[in-house]
C-alpha positions as CSV (number, residue, x, y, z in Angstrom):
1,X,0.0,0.0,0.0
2,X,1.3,3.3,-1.2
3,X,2.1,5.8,1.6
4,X,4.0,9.4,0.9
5,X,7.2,8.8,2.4
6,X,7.1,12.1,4.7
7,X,3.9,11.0,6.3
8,X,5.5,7.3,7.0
9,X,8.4,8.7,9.0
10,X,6.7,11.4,10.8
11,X,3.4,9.1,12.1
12,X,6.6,6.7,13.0
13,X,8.2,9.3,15.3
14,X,5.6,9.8,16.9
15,X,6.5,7.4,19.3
16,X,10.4,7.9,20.3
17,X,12.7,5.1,21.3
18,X,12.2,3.2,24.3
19,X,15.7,4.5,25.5
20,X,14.0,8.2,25.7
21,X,10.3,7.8,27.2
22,X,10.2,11.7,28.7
23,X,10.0,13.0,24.8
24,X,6.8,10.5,24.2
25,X,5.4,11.7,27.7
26,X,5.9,15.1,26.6
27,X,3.7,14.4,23.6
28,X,1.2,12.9,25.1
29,X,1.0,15.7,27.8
30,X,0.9,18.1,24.7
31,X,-2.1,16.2,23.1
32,X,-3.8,16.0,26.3
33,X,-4.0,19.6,26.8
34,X,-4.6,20.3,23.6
35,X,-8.0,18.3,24.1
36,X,-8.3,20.2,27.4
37,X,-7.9,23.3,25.9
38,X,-10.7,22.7,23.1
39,X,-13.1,20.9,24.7
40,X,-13.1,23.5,27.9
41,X,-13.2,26.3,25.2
42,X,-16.2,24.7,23.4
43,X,-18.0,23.9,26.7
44,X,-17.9,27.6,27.9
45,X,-18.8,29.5,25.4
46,X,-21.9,27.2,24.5
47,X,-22.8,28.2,28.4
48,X,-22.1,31.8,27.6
49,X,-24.7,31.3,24.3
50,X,-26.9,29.8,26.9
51,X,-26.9,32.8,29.0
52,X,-27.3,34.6,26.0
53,X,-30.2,33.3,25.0
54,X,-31.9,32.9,28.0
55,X,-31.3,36.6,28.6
56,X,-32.8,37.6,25.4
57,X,-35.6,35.3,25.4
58,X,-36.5,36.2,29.0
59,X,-35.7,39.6,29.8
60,X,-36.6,40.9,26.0
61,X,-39.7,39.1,25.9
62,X,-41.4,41.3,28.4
63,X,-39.6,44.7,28.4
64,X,-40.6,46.5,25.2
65,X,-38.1,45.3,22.4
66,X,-38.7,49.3,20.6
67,X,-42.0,51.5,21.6
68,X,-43.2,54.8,20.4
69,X,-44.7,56.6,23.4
70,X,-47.1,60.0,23.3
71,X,-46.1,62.7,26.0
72,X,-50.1,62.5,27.3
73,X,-52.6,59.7,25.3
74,X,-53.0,58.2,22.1
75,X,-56.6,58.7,21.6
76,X,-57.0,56.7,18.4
77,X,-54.0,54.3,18.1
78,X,-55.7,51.7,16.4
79,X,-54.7,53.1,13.3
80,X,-51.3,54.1,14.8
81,X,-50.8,50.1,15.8
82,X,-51.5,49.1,12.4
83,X,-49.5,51.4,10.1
84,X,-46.5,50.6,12.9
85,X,-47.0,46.7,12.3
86,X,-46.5,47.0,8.7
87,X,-42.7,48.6,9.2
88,X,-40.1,46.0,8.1
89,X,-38.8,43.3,10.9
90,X,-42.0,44.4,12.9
91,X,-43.4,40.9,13.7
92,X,-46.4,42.4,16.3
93,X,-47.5,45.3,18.2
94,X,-49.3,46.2,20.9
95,X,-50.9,49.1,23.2
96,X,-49.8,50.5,26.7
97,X,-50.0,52.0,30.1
98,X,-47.4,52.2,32.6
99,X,-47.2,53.7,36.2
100,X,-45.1,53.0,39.0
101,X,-46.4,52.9,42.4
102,X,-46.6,50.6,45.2
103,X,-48.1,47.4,46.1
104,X,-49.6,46.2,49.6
105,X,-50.9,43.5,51.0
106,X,-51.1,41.4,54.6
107,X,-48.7,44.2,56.3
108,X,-46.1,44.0,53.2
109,X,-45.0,46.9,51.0
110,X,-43.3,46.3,48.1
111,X,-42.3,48.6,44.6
112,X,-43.6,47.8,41.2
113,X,-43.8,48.6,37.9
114,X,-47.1,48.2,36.6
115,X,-48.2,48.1,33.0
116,X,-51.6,48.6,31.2
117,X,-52.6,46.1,28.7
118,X,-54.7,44.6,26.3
119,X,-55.0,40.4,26.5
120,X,-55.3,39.6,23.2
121,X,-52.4,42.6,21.9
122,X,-50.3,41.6,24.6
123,X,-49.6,37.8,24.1
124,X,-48.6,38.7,20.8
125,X,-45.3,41.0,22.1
126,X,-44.7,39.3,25.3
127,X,-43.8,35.6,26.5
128,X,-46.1,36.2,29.9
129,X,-48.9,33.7,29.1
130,X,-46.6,30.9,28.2
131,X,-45.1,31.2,32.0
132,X,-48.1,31.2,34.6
133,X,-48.2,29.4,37.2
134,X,-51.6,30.2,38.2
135,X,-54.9,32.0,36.6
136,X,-54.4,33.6,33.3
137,X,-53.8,37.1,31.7
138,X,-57.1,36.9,29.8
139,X,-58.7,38.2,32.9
140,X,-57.4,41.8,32.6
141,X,-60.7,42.5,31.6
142,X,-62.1,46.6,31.2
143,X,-63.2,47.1,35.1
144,X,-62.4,44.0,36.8
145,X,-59.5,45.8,38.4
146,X,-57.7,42.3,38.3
147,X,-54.1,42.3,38.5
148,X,-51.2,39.5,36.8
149,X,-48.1,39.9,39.4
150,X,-44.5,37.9,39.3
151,X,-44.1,35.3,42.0
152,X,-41.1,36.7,43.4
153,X,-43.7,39.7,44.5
154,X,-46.4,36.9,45.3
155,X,-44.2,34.9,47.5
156,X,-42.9,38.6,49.1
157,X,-46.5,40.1,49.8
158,X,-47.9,36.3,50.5
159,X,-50.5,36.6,48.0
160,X,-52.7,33.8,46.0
161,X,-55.2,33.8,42.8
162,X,-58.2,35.4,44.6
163,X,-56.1,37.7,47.2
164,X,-56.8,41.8,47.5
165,X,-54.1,43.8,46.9
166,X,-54.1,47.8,47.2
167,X,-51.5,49.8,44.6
168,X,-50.6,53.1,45.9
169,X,-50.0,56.2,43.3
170,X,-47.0,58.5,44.1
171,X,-49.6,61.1,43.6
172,X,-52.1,63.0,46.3
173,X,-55.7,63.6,46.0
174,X,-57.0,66.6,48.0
175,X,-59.8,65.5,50.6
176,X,-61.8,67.1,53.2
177,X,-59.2,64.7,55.7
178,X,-56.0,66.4,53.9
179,X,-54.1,65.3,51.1
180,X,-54.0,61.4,50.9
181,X,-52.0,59.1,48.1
182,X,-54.2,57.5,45.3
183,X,-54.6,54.2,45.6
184,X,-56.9,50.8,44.5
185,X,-58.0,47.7,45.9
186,X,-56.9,44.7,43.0
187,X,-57.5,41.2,42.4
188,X,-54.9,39.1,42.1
189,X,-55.8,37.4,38.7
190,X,-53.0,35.7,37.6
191,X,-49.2,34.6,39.1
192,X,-46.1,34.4,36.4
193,X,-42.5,33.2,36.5
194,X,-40.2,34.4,34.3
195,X,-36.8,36.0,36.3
196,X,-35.8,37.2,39.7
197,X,-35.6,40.5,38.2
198,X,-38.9,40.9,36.3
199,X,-41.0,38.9,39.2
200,X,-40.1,41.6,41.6
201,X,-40.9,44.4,39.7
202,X,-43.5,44.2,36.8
203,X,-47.6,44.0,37.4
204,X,-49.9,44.1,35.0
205,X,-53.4,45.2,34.9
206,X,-56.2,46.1,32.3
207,X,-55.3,48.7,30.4
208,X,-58.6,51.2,30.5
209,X,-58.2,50.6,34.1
210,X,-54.7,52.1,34.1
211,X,-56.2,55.1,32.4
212,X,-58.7,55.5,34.8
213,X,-56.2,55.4,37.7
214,X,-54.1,58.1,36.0
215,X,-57.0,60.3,35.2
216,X,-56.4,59.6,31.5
217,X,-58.9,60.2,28.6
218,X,-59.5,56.7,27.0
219,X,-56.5,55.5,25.2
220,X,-52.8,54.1,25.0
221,X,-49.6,55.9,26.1
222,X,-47.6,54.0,23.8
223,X,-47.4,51.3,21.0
224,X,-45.3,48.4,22.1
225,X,-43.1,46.3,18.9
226,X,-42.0,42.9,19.0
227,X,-39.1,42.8,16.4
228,X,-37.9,39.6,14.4
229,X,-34.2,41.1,14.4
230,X,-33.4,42.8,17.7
231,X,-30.3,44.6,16.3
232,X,-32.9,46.9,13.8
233,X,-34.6,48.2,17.1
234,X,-33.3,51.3,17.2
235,X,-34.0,52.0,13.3
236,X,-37.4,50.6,13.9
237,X,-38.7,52.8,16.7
238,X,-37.4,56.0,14.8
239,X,-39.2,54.8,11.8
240,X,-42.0,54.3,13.7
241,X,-42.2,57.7,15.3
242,X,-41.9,59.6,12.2
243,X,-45.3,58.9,11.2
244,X,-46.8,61.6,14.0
245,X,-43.4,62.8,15.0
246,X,-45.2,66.0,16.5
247,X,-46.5,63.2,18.7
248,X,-44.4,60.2,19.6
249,X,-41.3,59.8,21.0
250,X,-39.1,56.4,19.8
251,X,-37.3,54.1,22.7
252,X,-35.6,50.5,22.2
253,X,-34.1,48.1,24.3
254,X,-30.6,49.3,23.8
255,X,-31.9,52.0,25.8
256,X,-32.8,50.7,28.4
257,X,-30.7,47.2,28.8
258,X,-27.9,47.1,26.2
259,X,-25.5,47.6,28.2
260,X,-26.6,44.3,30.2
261,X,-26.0,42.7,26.7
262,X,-23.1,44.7,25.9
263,X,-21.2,43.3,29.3
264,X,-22.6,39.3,28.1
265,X,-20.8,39.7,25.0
266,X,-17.7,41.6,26.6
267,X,-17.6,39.0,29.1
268,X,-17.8,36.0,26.3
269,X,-14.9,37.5,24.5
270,X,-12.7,37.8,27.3
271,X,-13.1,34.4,29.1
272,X,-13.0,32.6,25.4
273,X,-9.3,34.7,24.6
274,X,-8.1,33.6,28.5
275,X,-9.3,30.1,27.9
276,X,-7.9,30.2,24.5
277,X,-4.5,30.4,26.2
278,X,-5.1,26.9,27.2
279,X,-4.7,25.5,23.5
280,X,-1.6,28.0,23.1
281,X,0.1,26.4,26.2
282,X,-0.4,23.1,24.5
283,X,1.4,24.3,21.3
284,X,4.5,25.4,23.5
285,X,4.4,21.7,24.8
286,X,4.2,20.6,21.1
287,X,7.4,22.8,20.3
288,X,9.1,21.7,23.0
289,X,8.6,17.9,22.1
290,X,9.1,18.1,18.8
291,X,12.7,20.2,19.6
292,X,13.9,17.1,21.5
293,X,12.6,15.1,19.0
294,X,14.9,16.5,16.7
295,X,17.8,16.4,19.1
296,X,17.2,12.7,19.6
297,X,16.7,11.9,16.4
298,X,20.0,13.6,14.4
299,X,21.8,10.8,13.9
300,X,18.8,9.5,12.0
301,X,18.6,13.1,10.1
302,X,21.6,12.5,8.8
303,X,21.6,9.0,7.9
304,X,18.6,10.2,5.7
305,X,20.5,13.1,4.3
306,X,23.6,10.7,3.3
307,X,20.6,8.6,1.8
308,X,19.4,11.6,-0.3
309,X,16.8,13.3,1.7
310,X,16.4,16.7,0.8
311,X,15.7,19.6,3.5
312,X,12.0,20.0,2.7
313,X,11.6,15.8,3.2
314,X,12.9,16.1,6.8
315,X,10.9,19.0,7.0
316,X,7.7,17.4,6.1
317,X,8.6,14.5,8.3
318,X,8.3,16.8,12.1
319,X,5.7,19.0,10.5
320,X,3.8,15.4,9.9
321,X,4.7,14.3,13.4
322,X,3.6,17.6,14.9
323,X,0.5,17.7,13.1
324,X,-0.7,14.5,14.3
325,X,-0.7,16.0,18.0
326,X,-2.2,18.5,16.6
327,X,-5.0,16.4,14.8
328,X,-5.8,13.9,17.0
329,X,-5.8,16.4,20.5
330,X,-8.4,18.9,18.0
331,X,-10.7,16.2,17.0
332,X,-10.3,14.0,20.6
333,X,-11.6,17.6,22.6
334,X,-13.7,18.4,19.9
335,X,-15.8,15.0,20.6
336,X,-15.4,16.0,24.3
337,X,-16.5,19.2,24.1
338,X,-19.3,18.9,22.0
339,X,-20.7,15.8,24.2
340,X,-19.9,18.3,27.3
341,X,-21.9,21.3,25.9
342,X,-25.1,19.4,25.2
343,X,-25.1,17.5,28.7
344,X,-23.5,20.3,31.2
345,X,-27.2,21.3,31.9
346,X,-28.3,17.7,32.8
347,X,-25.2,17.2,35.1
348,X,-25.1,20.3,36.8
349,X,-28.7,20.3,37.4
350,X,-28.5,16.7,38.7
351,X,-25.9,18.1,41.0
352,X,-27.7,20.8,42.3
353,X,-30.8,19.0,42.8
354,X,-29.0,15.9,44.1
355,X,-26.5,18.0,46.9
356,X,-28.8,20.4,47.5
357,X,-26.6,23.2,46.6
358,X,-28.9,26.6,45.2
359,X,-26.5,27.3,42.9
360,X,-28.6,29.4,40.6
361,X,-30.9,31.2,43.2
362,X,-29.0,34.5,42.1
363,X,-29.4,34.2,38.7
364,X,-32.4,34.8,36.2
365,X,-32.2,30.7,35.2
366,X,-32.9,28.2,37.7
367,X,-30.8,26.0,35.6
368,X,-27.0,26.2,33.6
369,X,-28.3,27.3,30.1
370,X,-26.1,25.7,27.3
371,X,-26.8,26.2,23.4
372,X,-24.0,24.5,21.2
373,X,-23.1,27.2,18.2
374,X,-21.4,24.8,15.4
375,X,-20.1,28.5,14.1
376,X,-17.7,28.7,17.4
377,X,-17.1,24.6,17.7
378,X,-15.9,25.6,13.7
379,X,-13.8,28.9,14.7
380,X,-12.4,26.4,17.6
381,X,-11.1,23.9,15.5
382,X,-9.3,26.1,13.0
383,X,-8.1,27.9,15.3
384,X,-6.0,25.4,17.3
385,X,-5.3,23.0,14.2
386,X,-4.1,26.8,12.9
387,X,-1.8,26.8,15.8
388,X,-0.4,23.6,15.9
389,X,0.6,23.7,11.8
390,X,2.4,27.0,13.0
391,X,4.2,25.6,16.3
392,X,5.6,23.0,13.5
393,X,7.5,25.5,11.9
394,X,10.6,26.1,14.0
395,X,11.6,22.8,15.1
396,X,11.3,21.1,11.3
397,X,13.3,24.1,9.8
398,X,15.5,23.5,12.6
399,X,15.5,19.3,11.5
400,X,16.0,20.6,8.4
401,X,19.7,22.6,8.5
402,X,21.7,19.7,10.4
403,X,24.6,18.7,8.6
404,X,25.5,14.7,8.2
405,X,29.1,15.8,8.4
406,X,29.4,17.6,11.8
407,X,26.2,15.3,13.3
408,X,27.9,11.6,12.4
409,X,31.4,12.9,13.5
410,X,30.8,11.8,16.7
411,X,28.7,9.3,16.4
């Protein structure tokens, strides 16, 4: 069977003589963190996508992806919602109140955000209906003062499907007692989970009720978009305002929380460049064998020389005997990372369950997100099979310049 002559040699020193043992150990510790290197690097940065995904599937799908908002009502915004949804990468809109106040109930006080809202416009922008975990946002009905709260805010104010619960208006009402605060018995109609940070804060209610609590003329504040491309928000809502711009004023999510996704993908390209110095570590080692190798091997360099080997033969010979470290460590944590990124979030969550250990209470997941991006396990691989063809270089140029003469004088 036919096999190129630089490729026999080279997959044959691959294993050095038994009198010199430390040069194969040195490969094999070169190949193993190679494998390391890859496989850790693939596993992270699929938990960083995770995180990334969760975030924008969690915290965008309630906070208002872009929004046009009027500086008193939107008497007619029917009209207004429809021209807005047929804007390119528009997918759905929908209508809105908001107010902030406070929310009380069995002795408890607690801030919120609350939002007016219509059912039916709503689920169409916002991922609240798919998480409930009791009652259902259809009853924010026009005067059933009913109210949809997080259960981080449930669980703080002790409060169940059926419970009253009074809002409180940062704003006074003159009376023949004095000046009191607004506020307005509710009925908790619905209980959602989503994230620590939006069950704490956000309530939702009916949106002519809203209105009425505000002393509003029937109407929306604002019209709400759900995008199919975040990244066109800011386009989008300016596009959007121009068609009253004596009347609305545009706002997007970069606004308001890019710089929570700005520090996600800061953070992803820091820890995949210091992880990254994993697979370069490796390639040292690979030099490093591969120089030995050389110096173990020069009597045999210039037996082949005396033979007729040219330079670039013995060149191809370590470059083949480096590469093969770098091959099979690339593919080995390739396999090994791939296999870790789809089954961290099954092991670590049969950890935490198993040892009891909370070890996502402060996050917005109860579980390690993970979402495998072939893209990155393809930059990966080039990457470090990149590296190991360059870490080649030196030593098989170095193979290369021996002379028989001076190497066999002394042999």
């Amino acid at each position: 069977m036919f096999r190129p002559l630089a490729l026999f040699l080279g997959l044959r020193y691959t294993r050095a003589e038994r009198s010199n043992r430390f040069i194969s150990f040195i490969s094999l510790i070169s190949m193993i963190g190679l494998t390391l290197g890859v496989a850790v690097l693939i596993t992270v940065l699929s938990v960083m996508n995770g995180f990334d995904r969760e975030l924008k599937s969690r915290i965008l799908g309630m906070v208002p992806q872009a929004t046009v908002t009027a500086g008193e009502i939107i008497p007619n915004w029917q009209p207004l919602a429809k021209d807005i949804n047929e804007i390119k990468n528009v997918e759905a809109v929908a209508p809105f109140i908001q107010l902030q106040g406070m929310l009380t109930a069995n002795g408890q006080v607690a801030g919120v955000m609350v939002t007016g809202v219509e059912p039916e416009y709503e689920k169409n922008v916002s991922i609240i209906h798919e998480h409930m975990n009791a009652g259902n946002i259809d009853e924010l009905k026009t005067g059933s003062f009913n109210i949809v709260v997080g259960q981080d805010m449930a669980d703080s104010l002790h409060l169940a499907i059926g419970d009253k619960v009074t809002l409180v208006l940062p704003e006074a009402s003159p009376s023949p007692a004095g000046v009191i605060p607004r506020f307005k018995r509710f009925t908790v109609s619905g209980i959602y989970d989503i994230s620590p940070e939006v069950n704490s804060i956000m309530a939702f209610v009916p949106m002519s009720d809203a209105g009425k609590l505000l002393r509003l003329p029937d109407g929306a504040q604002g019209i709400r978009m759900k995008l199919n491309d975040l990244f066109v928000a800011q386009r989008v809502a300016s596009e959007a305002a121009n068609l009253q711009p004596e009347l609305l004023l545009p706002s997007d999510w970069t606004r308001t929380h890019g710089n929570l996704f700005g520090a996600i993908q800061m953070e992803k390209a820091m820890v995949g460049l210091l992880l990254f110095l994993i697979i370069l570590v490796a390639a040292f080692n690979i030099v490093s064998s591969l120089v030995m190798l050389v110096t173990d091997k020069k009597a045999d360099i210039a037996i082949l020389k005396t033979f007729g080997a040219s330079p670039k033969l013995i060149t191809q010979v370590f470059m083949v005997q480096g590469l093969f470290i770098g091959v099979v460590g690339t593919i080995a944590g390739t396999i090994l990372g791939v296999v870790m990124a789809l089954s961290v979030s099954h092991v670590v969550g049969w950890i935490n369950t198993a040892m009891n250990l909370h070890l996502f209470d402060a996050y917005f997941v109860n579980y390690l997100p993970s979402q495998l991006e072939w893209q990155d396990v393809l930059i990966i691989v080039s990457a470090s099979l990149a590296i190991s063809f360059l870490a080649t270089i030196y030593p098989a140029r170095r193979a290369a310049s021996i002379q028989p003469a001076q190497t066999l004088r002394y042999e």
